[in-house]
N, C-alpha and C positions, 0 to 999 in steps of 0.2 A: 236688079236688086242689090246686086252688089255696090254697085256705083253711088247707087242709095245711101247705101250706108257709111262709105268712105267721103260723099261730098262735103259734110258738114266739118270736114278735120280740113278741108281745102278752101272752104270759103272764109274770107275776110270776114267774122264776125263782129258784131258791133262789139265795143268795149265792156259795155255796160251789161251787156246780156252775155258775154262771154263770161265776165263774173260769177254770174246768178248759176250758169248753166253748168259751165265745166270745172263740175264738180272733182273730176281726177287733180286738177292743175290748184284747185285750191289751197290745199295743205301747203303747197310748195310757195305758192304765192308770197309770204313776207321771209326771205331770205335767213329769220333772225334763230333759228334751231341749229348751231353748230355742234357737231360732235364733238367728243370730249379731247380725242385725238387732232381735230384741224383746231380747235384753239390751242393746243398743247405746241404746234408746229407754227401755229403763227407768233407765240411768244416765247419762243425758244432765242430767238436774238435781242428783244427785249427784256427778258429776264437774265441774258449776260450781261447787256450791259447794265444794268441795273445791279449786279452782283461786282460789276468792275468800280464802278462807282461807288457801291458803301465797301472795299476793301478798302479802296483807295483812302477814305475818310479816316476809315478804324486802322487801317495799317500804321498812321502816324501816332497813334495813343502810346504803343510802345517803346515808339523814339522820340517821344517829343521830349522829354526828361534830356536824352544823350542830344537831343539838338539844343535844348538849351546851352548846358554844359560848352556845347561845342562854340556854341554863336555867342557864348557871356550874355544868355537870357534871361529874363527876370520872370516874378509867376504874374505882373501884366505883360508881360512879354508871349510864357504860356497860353493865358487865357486867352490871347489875342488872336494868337495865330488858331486858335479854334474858332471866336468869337468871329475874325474875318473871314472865315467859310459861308460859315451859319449867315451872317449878313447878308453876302452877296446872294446867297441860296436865299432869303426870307424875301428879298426884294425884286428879284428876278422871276420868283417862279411865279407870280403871278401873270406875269408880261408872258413865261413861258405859256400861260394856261389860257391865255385867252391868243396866245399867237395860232395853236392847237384849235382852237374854234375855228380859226380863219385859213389857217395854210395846212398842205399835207404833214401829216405827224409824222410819217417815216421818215420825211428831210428831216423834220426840225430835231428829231433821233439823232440822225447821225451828226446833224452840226453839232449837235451837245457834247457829242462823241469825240468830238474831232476839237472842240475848243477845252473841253477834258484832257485831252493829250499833252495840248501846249501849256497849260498849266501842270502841267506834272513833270512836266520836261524841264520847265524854269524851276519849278518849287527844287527839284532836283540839282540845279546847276547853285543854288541862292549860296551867297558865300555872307549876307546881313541877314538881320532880322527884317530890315524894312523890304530886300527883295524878296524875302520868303512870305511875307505878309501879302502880297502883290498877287504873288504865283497863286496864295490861296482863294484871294478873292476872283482870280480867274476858275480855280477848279470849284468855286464856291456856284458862279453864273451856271457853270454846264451842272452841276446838282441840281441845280433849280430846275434845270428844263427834264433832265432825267426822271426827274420824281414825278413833276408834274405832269409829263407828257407820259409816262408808265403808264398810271392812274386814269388819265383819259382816254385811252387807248384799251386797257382794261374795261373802262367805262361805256366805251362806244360796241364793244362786240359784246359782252356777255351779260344777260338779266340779269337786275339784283338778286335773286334767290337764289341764284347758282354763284353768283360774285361771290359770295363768305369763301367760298372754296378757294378760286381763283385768286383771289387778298391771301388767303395763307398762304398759298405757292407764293406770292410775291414774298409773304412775311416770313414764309423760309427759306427763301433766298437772301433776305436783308440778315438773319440771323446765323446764318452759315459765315456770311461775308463779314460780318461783326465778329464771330468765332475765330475765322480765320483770320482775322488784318491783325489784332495782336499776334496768335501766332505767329504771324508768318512777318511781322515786320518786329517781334522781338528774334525769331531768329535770325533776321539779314542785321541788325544791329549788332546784333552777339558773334555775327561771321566777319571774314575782314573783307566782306562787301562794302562796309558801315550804314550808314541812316540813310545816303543821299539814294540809293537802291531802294528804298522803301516806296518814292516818288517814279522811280525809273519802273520797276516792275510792274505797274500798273498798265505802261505802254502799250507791250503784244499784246497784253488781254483786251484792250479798247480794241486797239486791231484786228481782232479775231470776232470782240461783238458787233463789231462795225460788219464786216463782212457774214456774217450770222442775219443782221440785220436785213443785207439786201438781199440773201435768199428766200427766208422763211416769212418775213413781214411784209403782206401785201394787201397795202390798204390801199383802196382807191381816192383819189383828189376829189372831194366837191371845193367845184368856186361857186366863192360864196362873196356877196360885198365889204368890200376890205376896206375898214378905217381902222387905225390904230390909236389910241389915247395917249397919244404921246408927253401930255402936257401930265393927266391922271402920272402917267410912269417917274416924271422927274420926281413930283411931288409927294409921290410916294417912297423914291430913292431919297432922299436927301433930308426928309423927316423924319424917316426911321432910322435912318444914319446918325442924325443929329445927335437924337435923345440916346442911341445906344454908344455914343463916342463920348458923352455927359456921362451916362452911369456908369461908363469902363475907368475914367480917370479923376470922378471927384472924390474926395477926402481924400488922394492920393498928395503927402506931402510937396510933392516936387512938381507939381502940375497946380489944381486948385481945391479948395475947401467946397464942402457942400454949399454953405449960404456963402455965395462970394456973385460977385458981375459976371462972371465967365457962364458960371451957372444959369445966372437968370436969363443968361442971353442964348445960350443949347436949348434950354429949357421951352423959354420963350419962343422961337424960333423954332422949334423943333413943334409945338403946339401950334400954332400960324399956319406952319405947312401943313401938318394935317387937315386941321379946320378946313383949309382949301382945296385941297385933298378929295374932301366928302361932299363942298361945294362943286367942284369939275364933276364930281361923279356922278351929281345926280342930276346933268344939265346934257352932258354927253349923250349920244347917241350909241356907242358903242364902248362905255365904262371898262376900264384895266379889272376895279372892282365891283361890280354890279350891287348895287345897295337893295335891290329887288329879292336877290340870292342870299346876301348875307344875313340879312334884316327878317328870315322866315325862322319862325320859332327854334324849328329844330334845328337848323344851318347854325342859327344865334349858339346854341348852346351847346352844340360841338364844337364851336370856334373855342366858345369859352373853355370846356373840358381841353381842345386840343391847344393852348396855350399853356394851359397849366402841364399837361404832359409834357408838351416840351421841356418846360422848365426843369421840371422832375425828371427827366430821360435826358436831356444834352448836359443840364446844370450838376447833377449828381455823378453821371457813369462817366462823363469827362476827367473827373478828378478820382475816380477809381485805381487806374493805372499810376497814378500820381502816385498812391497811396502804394501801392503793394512795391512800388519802388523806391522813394523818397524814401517813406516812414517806416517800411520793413527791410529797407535792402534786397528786393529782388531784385534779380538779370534781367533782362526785357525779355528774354523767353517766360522765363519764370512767372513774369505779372501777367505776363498773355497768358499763360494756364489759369491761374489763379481768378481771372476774368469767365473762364467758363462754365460755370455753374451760372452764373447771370444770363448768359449766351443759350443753355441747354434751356432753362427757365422760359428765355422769350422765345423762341424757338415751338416748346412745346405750348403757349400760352396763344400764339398766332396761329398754328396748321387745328392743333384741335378746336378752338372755339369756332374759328372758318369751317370747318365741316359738319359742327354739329348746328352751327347757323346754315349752312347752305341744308343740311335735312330736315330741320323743325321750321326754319323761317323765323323764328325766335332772333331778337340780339339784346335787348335789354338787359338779362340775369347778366350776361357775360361783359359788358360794360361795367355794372355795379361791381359784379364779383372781382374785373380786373381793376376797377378803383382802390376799393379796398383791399385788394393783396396789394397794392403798389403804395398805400398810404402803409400799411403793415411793415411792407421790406424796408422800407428807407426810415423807419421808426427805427428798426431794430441796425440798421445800418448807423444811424445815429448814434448808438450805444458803443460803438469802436473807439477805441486807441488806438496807441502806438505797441498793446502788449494783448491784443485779442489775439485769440486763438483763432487760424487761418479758416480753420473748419465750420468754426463758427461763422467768422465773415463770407464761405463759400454759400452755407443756409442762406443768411440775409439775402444776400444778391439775390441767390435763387428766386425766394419768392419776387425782387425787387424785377425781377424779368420775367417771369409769368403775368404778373402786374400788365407791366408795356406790351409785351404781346397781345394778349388780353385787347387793349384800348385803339394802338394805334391805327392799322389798317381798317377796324371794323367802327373807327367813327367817321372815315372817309367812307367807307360804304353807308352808313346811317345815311349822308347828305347826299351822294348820290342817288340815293330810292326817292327822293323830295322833287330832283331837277329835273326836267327834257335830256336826251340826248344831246341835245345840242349845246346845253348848258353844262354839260358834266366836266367839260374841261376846267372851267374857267372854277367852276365851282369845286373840285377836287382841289385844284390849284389853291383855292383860299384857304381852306383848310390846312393845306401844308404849308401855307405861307404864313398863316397867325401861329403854328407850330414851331416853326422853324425862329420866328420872332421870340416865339415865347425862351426858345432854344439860344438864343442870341443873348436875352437878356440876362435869360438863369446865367449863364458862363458869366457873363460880365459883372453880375452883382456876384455871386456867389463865387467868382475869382478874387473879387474885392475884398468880399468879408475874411476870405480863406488867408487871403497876404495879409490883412491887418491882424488877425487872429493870430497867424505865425511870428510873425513881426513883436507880438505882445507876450508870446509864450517863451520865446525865444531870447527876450529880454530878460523875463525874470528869472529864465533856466539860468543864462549864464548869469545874470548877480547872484545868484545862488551859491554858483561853484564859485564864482569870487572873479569872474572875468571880466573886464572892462568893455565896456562895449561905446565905441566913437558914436556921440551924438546924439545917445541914450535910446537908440534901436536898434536892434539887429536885423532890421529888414530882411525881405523875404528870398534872397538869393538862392536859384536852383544849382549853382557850382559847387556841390558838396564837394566832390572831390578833392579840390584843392586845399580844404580845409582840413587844421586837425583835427587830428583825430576826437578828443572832450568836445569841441564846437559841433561837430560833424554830428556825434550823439544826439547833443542837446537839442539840433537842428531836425534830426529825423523823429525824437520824440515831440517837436513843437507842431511838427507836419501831421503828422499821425492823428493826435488831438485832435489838433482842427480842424481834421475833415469832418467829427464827427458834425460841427455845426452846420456844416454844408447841406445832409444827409438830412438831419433837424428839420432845417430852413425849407428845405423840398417837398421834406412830409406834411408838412403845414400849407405848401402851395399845393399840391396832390388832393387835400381836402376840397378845393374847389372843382376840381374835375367831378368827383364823387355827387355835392351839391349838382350842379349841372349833370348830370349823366340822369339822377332821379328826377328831374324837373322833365326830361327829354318824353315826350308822347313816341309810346313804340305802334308805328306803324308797318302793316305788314306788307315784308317784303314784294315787290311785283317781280314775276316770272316773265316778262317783257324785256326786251330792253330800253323800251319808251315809254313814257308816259303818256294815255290816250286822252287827250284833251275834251271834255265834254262839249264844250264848243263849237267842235264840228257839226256841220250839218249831217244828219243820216250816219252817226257813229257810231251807231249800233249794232251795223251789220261787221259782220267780220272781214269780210275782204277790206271797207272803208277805213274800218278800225285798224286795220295791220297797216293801210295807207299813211296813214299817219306818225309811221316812224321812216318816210321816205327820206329825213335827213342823216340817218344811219344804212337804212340799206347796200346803199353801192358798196360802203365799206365792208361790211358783215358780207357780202355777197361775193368781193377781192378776196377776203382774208380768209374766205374759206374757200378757194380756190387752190 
């Protein structure tokens, strides 16, 4: 009798009936219920470095004023060495997001890791503007894959309905790191470390999430058939390049006019290579950008909403620190305080809305809601000079970053709950790539408008006082220092000013996310972390049904190990 009872735990069972039968072993069957604990441990070296990487970014807002100064930089000088981050981040993370569909993500972590270092090491060593331009567009590539590949990786272990959560821990980890890089890169400016330690400091923390990385992060490798769109990649490098190296230098005296040849031919040219762009993609077997993904209603109008955020988030809070330095005279510590109520704002706008999305399954109210605080903040942000009261410009921010909280992380998760697991790299990655574009372009027009604006204010300040000014412009030079003292005034009142247009300009592009965010069908969260394809045959039993996220398992099943 006994034997009886133990032979059936010894016999080779058929598959199929071991299914039906062994009811104990069921529950266990799809690997995808990780405790709150083992995801906490598997993204413990992913959210360093992802914490190393936006210090690294915000840490330069502080000194980028005293590297001007230092390097005789101009405010396209400014904008640029933002704007060539943002770039190299817009065009790469896509390449990153669909590299993540195809190769292990934890390598392509640490290469991001590891090509982050050497650009922060050169940015660090740059004694021009053109070699610090360089270094950023290196620390701009490992951005791209950092972001993208978080996201994916996030995407590939945890269901959407629990995701809001996990998106705020990311989101307050970006918001810490944003907190902290002013800080801490207006203090090494203000110490006799100087600016070039703002790039250096970043090092051992890479170092430390690298090695973080390869204890706690274990995802297992699917091979999967590798073709890469290499053609899709150029053509999406060198288009987006085009048109944003057009909008960074027209109507700029010394380069060329809006309607001029130079124009038509960035312009021209830069629309050509798209066009073709979208002709490779849909021809391709294995598309950079999948027009299958992008082209789904609600993907459509997250990209849309998450372009305009960008605009509004890289375009506005860029010239933030400008502002509390330039046009008020603070220290670079000073402007990093002075930046944090925006910081506490998004901060609190990303952890709560992720939480109370991951218990209702709701995301919708919290989209619209974070539209409209973020069209609000940068309205009232708009209303600044050169003689607003600090407290008052602390309010704006505030809500101007509850807003972005609010939006960012949880319109990547909206497009996530639409794709496959297997899709979610590539598709996170778009998202932050029409973001980070849209981030590109805000700096670059809104650097433009902001130097002509100065340029114009600054003119009339000094005919005012009766100063001559060579060649009937005062152009937008960030070397106040050297100047007197009456210039020096007239210059931080012209700055002051003109930020307000920026803020203006933003609020009005922020309106479109809003549009698009109401247009979005709220669909409810899945508790999965695949999508169960109706097309299977016999998908309705549950063991079959859990089969069907066997392109995530092995990983979910590593990383919780």
């Amino acid at each position: 009798m006994h034997s009886r009872h133990i032979q059936p735990r010894h016999q080779p069972p058929h598959p199929r009936t071991s299914r039906s039968t062994d009811m104990s072993s069921q529950p266990a069957a799809p690997p995808l219920a990780m405790t709150h604990r083992q995801i906490m441990e598997a993204l413990t070296g992913l959210l360093a470095a992802f914490f190393t990487a936006i210090l690294s970014s915000t840490i330069v807002a502080s000194a980028l004023p005293t590297i001007m100064s230092d390097l005789h930089g101009t405010q396209t000088d400014f904008a640029w060495v933002i704007t060539a981050a943002l770039l190299a981040n817009a065009v790469t993370t896509s390449i990153w997001g669909k590299l993540s569909d195809l190769f292990n993500k934890k390598l392509l972590v640490q290469l991001s890791i590891v090509i982050f270092v050497a650009g922060s090491v050169m940015a660090g060593l740059s004694e021009t503007i053109p070699l610090l331009l360089t270094a950023r567009v290196i620390q701009g590539v490992a951005m791209g894959g950092l972001t993208a590949l978080a996201q994916a990786i996030i995407g590939s272990m945890i269901p959407p309905r629990d995701r809001g959560k996990y998106s705020g821990y990311m989101g307050a980890v970006m918001a810490v790191g944003t907190a902290g890089g002013p800080l801490l890169g207006g203090f090494i400016v203000d110490s006799p470390l100087g600016w070039r330690w703002t790039f250096f400091v970043c090092v051992p923390l890479a170092v430390v999430a690298l090695i973080l990385l390869q204890i706690t992060l274990k995802i297992e490798h699917i091979k999967r058939h590798v073709k890469i769109d290499w053609l899709g990649s150029i053509l999406l490098t060198t288009g987006v390049s085009l048109l944003l190296i057009w909008v960074s230098f027209a109507g700029n005296p010394a380069y060329y006019d809006w309607v001029s040849w130079q124009s038509a031919a960035m312009v021209g040219g830069g629309v050509v290579l798209l066009a073709l762009l979208v002709l490779v993609e849909s021809k391709v077997e294995q598309p950079i950008i999948p027009l299958k993904i992008i082209s789904e209603r609600t993907t459509a109008l997250a990209i849309i909403a998450s372009v305009a955020v960008g605009i509004a988030m890289f375009g506005s809070t860029t010239f933030l620190g400008q502002y509390f330095q330039v046009a008020r005279g603070a220290t670079p510590t000073e402007a990093g305080l002075l930046t944090l109520p925006m910081i506490a704002g998004n901060l609190t706008g990303s952890v709560v809305s992720g939480l109370l999305i991951s218990r209702t399954g709701k995301w919708k109210g919290y989209l619209i809601g974070g539209s409209i605080l973020l069209i609000g903040g940068l309205g009232l942000a708009g209303t600044m000079d050169h003689t607003t009261e600090l407290w008052q410009a602390g309010i704006f921010t505030a809500i101007l970053g509850v807003g972005l909280g609010m939006l960012m992380q949880n319109l990547v998760l909206v497009v996530q709950n639409t794709v496959r697991a297997s899709d979610i790299g590539t598709a996170s990655s778009s998202v932050a790539f029409f973001r980070s574009v849209g981030g590109a372009i805000g700096v670059s027009v809104l650097g433009a408008v902001l130097s002509s604006r100065v340029s114009e204010l600054a003119t009339q300040g000094l005919a005012a006082a009766g100063i001559p000014v060579a060649g009937g412009s005062a152009g937008a030079s960030m070397d106040l220092v050297d100047m007197p003292a009456p210039v020096r005034e007239i210059m931080r009142a012209a700055y002051g000013d003109a930020t307000a247009e920026v803020f203006l300009i933003s609020a009005g592009v922020a309106v479109v996310a809003l549009i698009s965010v109401l247009f979005i069908k709220e669909r409810p969260l899945s508790r999965t972390v695949d999508i169960q394809p109706e097309t299977e045959p016999g998908a309705g039993t549950g063991a079959e049904a859990s089969s069907n996220a066997e392109s995530t398992t092995p990983e979910l099943a590593s990383a919780g190990r």
